[in-house]
Every structure is written in C-alpha cells, then in structure tokens.
N, C-alpha and C positions, 0 to 999 in steps of 0.2 A: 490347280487349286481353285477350290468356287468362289466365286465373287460376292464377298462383305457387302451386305445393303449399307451404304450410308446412312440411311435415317436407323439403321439398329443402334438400341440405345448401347453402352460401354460400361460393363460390370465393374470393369476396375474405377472407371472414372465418378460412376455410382459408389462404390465405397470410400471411394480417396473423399468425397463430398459429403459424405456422411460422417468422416471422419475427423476432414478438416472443418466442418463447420462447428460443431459442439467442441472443438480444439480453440477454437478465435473467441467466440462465447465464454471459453472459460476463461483465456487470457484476456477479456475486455474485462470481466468480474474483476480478475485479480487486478489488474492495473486500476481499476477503481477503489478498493478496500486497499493498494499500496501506497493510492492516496489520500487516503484517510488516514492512514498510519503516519503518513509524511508529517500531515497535520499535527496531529495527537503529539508526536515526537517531536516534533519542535515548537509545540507550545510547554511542551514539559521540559526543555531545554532553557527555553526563557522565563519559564516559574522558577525556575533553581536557580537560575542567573540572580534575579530581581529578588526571592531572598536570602540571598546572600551575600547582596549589597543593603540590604536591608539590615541583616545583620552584624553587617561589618560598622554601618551606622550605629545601631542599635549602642555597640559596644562605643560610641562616645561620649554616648549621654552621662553626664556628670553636674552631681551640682556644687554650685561653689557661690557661697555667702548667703546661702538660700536659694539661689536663682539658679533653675535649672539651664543648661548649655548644651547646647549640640554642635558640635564641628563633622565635616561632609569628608572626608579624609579620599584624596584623588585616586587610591584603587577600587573602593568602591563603585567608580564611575567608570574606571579604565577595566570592568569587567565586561561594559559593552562596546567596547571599541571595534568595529567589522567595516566593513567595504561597504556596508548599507547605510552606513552613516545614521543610522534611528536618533532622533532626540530624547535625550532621558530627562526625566523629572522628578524629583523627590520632596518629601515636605516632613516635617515632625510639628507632632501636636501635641499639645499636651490637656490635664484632662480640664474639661470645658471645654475644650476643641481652641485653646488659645494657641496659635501659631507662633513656633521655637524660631523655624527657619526652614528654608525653600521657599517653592510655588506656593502663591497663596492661595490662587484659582483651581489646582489638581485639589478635584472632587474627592471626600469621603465615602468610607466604603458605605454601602447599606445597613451593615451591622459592626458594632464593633467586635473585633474580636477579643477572646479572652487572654488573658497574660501567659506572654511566650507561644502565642498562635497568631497563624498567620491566615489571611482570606487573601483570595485571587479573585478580582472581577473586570468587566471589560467595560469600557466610556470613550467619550470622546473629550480632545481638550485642544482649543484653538484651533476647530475642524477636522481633526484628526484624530482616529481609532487609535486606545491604545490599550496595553494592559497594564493593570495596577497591583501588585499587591501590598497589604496596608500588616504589618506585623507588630503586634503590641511589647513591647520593650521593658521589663519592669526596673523600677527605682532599686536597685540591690544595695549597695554601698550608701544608703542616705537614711537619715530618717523619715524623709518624706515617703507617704507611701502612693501606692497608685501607677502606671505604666504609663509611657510615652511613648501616642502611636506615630509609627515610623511606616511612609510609601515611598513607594522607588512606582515610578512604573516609565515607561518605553513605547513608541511606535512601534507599527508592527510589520515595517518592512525587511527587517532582520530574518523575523518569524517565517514569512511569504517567503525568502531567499532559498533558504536552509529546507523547506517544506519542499520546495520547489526541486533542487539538488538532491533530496533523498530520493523524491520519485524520479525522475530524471535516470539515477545512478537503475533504481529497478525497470525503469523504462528499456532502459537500454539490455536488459538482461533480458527481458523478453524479446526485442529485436532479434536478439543470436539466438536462444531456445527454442520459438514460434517456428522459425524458417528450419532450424535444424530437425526441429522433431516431425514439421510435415516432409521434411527429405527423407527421414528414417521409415516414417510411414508408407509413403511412396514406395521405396526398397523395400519394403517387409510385403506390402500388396501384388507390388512384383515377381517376389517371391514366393509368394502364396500363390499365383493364380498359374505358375508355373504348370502343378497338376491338374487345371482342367486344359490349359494349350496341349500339356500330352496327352489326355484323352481322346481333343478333340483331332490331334493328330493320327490317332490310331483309329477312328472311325474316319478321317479321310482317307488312308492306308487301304482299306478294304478292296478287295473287288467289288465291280458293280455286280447287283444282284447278291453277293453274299449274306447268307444269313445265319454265317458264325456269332455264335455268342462272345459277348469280352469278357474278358479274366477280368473279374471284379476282383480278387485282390490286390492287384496293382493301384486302384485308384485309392485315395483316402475314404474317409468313414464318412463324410459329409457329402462324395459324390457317389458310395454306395447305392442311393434310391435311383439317381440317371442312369446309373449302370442296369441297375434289376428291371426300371421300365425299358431300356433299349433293348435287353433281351429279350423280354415278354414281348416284344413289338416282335422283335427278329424273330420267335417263335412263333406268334399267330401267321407272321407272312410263309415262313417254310409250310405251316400247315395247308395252308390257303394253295 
C-alpha cells in the first residue's frame, strides 16, 4: 500500500470541524438565551409570589370606628420561606401616603397604581436590591372611599437561586446532547466516507500501468465527477 504524506490534510477531520464548530456556537447561543429565560422565569415566579401576599394582605384591611386597620396575617409571609433565607418587607399606606403599618423606610412606587392593580419595580433598601410590588387595595365594605396601597417586596437572593437551578437543570442537558450528537456525527462521517475508502481502494487494486476505466456506477453521485476525470486521464494515457 503507498504511503499517506503526513502533512496531507484529513477530509474527515475537515468535516467533523466544520461540523462540530457551528455545533458548540449554537449550543453557546442557546445556553445563553436559557439563561435569560432562567431569569425571566424566576422573576415571574416571585412577582406572583409578592402579589399574592399582597393580596392576601390586601384582604385585611378593615375599618373599625372610622379607623382604617391592617393586620399582616403569617401566611402571607410563609409564602417566602426557602433555603435562601430573603428578607421580606411589606408596608400599607393609606391615601396621603399616611402609614397603616410595616416598614416605614420601603420606598413608594413611582407611580401609584390604579384600584385593584398592581406595579412591580426594583430599589434598594438598607443596601440591598430588592423587588417590590405595591397593589392598590380598595375600601369595599366601608363607606369610606379611596384604596389602601399595599407592598410586599423581597431580596433577591431567592430570585438568583432558582434562576441559577433552572439553567443549571438545562446546563446539564447540553453536557449529554453536545457530546452525544458530535459521536453521532463522527459515526455518520464514518460512514459516509466509507465510499470514497472503496474507491480509493479499487484504484489501489489496479495493475501498474492499467488503464482500465472504473465502473462509475458503483460510486455515489457526488464522487461521479472523480470517477469521469480518472477516466478521461486513464484514457488520454492509453492514447498516448
């Protein structure tokens, strides 16, 4: 058999790289847009949280002798209970911005919202990031009229946890798929190049000096044009 130059470049190694590069490209894309989503999804996890302690709040507000009252009822708060330990904070205002009860310090939203809506925005309070949302509660049962706004809001190490564990969980699905699909690739290039090795074996096959033509149909449709130029060789040499 004749001896393989080393410095000849490797068709197949050339495809597997052509292959598996725009392969790792796309899995770096998608691992970035899975964490974006991670994001997205667990900031919408703890908006739903925050009102729904809001409005579990919401439902205390009562008045009695004229004076409006809020009680802070402990499932509200026991809807953030996790492993991340977040500090929560709440406050109810009422209108004038006179403070019912909570933090006196958790900042106002920017704008108030309208009765029976809610705003989400994000601050800082005692150094620390957190989010807030502020839902306006209306006076139902009273004569008094007007809504008492009601905040819950939370640190956002919870948020970062959970964000964190989503992509993580799609992390890891790329580890098994990336590896698996460049081994399926690999086998499938292997198995493709299978018909030019038997080409090139049936042109090592020859007699020296032969200048038989090869049965082009045996070869695939993509190595028809090598076949038709070795013939046209093989024929200019017989003529010669």
């Amino acid at each position: 058999m004749r001896k393989v130059d080393a410095r000849a470049r490797s068709l197949r190694a050339e495809l597997l790289l052509w292959l598996l590069v725009p392969l790792a490209l796309a899995a770096a894309i998608d691992a970035y847009l899975s964490y974006r989503a991670a994001i997205d999804t667990a900031r919408i996890v703890q908006d739903r949280m925050l009102l729904g302690a809001a409005r579990v709040i919401g439902e205390q507000v009562r008045v009695e002798d004229g004076v409006l009252q809020v009680s802070v009822p402990p499932a509200a708060l026991e809807l953030f209970d996790s492993p991340s330990r977040d500090r929560v904070f709440y406050r109810a205002t009422a209108d004038g911005d006179t403070l019912l009860t909570g933090y006196y310090d958790l900042p106002l939203p920017p704008a108030r919202p309208p009765v029976e809506q809610a705003t989400y925005f994000d601050t800082v309070l005692r150094d620390r990031p957190i989010r807030v949302v502020a839902y306006a509660q209306p006076l139902l049962a009273s004569s008094r009229r007007g809504a008492v706004l009601i905040e819950v809001a939370q640190t956002l190490d919870g948020r970062f946890a959970l964000a964190r564990d989503i992509w993580l969980a799609s992390a890891r699905r790329h580890l098994v798929v990336v590896p698996l699909a460049a081994l399926l690739i690999w086998l499938g290039l292997r198995r493709g190049m299978l018909p030019v090795l038997a080409l090139r074996d049936r042109v090592l096959a020859r007699q020296p000096g032969s200048t038989e033509k090869l049965d082009g149909s045996l070869a695939p449709r993509e190595l028809q044009p090598l076949v038709a130029a070795f013939n046209e060789y093989a024929q200019r040499i017989d003529g010669h």
